[in-house]
Residue frames relative to the residue before (quaternion, step in Angstrom):
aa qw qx qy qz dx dy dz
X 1.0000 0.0000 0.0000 0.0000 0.00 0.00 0.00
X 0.4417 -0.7270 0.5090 0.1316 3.34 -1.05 0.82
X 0.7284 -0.4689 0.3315 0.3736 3.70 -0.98 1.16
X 0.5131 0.6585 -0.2938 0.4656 3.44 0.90 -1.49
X 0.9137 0.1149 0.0252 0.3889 2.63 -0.60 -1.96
X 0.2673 0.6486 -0.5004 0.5074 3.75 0.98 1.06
X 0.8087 0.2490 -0.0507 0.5305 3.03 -0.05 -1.81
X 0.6052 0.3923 -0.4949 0.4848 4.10 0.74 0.59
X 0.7023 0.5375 -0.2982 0.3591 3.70 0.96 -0.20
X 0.5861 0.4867 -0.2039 0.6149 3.12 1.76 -1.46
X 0.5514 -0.6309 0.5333 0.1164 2.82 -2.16 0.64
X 0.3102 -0.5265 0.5094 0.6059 3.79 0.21 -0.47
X 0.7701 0.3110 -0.3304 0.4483 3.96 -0.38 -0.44
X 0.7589 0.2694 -0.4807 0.3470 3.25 0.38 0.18
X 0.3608 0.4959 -0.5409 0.5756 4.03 1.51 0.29
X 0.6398 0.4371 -0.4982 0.3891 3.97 0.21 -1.08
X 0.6323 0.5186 -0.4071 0.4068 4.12 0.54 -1.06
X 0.5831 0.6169 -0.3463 0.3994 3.74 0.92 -0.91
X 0.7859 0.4501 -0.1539 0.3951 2.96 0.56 -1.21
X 0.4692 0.6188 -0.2616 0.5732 3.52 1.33 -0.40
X 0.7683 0.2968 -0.2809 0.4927 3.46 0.52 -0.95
X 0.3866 0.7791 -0.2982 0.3932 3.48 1.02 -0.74
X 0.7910 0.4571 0.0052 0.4066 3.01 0.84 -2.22
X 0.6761 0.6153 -0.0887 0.3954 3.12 2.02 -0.42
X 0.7354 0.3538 0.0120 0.5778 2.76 1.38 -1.73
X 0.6308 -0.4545 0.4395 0.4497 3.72 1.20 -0.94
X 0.0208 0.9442 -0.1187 -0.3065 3.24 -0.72 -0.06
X 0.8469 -0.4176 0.1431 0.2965 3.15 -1.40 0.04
X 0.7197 0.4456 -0.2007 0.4931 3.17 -1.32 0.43
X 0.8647 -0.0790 0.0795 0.4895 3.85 -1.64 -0.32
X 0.8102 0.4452 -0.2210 0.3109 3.38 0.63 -2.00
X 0.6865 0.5594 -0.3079 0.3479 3.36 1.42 -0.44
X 0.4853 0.5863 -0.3727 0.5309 2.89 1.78 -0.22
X 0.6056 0.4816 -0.3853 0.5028 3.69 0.43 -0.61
X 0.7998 0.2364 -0.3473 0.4288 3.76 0.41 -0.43
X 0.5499 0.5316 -0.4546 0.4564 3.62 0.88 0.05
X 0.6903 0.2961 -0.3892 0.5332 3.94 0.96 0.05
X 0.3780 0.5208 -0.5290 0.5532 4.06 0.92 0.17
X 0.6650 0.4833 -0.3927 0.4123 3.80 0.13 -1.23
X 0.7329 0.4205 -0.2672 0.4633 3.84 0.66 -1.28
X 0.4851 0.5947 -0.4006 0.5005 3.92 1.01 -1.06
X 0.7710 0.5248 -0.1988 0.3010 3.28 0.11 -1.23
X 0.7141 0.5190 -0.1678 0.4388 3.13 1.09 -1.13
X 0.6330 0.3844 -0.1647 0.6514 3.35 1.19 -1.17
X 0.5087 0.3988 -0.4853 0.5889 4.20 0.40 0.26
X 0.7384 0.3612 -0.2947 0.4872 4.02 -0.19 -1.10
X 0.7854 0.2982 -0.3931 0.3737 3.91 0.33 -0.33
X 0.5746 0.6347 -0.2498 0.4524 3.53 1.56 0.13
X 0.5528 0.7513 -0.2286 0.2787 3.17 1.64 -1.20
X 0.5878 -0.5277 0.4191 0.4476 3.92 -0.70 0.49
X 0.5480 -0.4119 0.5224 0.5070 3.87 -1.69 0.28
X 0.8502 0.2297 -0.1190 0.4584 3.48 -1.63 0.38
X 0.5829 0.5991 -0.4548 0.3073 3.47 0.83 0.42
X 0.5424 -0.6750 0.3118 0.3911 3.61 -0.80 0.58
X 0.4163 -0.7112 0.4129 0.3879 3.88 -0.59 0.53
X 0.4913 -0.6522 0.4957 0.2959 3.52 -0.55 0.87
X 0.2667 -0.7620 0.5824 0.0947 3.92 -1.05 0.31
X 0.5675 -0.5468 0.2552 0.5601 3.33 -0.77 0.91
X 0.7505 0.4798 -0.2798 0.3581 3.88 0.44 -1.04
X 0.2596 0.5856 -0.5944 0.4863 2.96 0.98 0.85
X 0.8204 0.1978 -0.1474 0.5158 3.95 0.31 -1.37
X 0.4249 0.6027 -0.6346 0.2316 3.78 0.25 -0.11
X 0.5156 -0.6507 0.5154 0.2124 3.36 -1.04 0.53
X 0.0637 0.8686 -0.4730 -0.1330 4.01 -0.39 0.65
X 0.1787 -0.9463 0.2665 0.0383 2.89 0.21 1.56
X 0.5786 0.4646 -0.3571 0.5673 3.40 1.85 0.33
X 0.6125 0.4599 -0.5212 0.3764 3.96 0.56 0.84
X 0.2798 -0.7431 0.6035 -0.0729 2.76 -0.92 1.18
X 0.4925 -0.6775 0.4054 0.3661 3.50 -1.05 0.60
X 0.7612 0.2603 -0.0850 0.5879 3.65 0.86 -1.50
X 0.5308 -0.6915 0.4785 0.1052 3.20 -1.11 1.62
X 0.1738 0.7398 -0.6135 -0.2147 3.74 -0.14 -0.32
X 0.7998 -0.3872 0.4236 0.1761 2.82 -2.39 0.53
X 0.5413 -0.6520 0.3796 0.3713 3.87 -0.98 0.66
X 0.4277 0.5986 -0.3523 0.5784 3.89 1.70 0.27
X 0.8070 0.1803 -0.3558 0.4354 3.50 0.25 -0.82
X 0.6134 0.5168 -0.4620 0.3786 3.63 0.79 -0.07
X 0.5932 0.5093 -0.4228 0.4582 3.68 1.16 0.09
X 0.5943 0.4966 -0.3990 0.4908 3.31 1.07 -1.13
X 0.6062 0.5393 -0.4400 0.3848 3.78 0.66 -0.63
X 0.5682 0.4980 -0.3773 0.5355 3.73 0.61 -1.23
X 0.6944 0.4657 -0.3776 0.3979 3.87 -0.22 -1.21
X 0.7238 0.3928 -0.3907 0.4113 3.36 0.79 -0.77
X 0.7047 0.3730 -0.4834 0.3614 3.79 0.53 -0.88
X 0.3798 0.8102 -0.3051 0.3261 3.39 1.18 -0.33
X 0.6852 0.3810 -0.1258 0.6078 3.32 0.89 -1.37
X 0.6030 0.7349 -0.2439 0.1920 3.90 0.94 -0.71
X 0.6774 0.5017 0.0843 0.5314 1.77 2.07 -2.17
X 0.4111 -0.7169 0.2827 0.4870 3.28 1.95 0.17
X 0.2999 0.8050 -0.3897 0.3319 3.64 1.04 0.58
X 0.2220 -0.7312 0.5964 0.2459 4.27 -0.53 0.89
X 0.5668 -0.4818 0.6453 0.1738 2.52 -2.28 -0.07
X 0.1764 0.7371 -0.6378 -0.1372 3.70 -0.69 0.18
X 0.2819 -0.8301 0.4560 0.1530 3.40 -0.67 0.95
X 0.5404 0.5422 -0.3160 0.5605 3.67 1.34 -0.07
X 0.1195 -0.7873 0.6001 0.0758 3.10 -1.02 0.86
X 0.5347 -0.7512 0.1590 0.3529 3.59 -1.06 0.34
């Protein structure tokens, strides 16, 4: 399902319940999958590990997929939007009201 049509089907209180449970159980979807193989990585690294070595932790393997080496500037991350923007067949209005 698409964002769109998510957020045209869903209520706010029932995305607000989601999230609550989410917040409960763990979560859902892709990200839980990324921590349910950290959980195994881990396990099999810590029973392998040298004497006197430190036991690795799941965040040792969790994948962090929003660091990035080169930082950019609050221009190139607009010029970026504008661009998927335009991709996505989306305008520009430059006047505001």
């Amino acid at each position: 399902m698409t964002v769109r049509r998510l957020l045209a089907e869903t209520g706010s209180a029932e995305l607000a319940e989601w999230m609550a449970y989410e917040r409960l159980t763990g979560p859902l979807g892709g990200a839980r999958g990324d921590v349910q193989a950290a959980l195994v990585a881990s396990v099999i690294a810590s029973v392998n590990r040298g004497k006197g070595q430190r036991a690795p932790t799941v965040a040792d393997f969790m994948p962090r997929w929003d660091r990035t080496k080169v930082r950019k500037s609050p221009q190139e991350l607009f010029r970026m939007a504008q661009m998927a923007n335009a991709a996505l067949g989306g305008g520009f209005n430059s006047t505001t009201p």
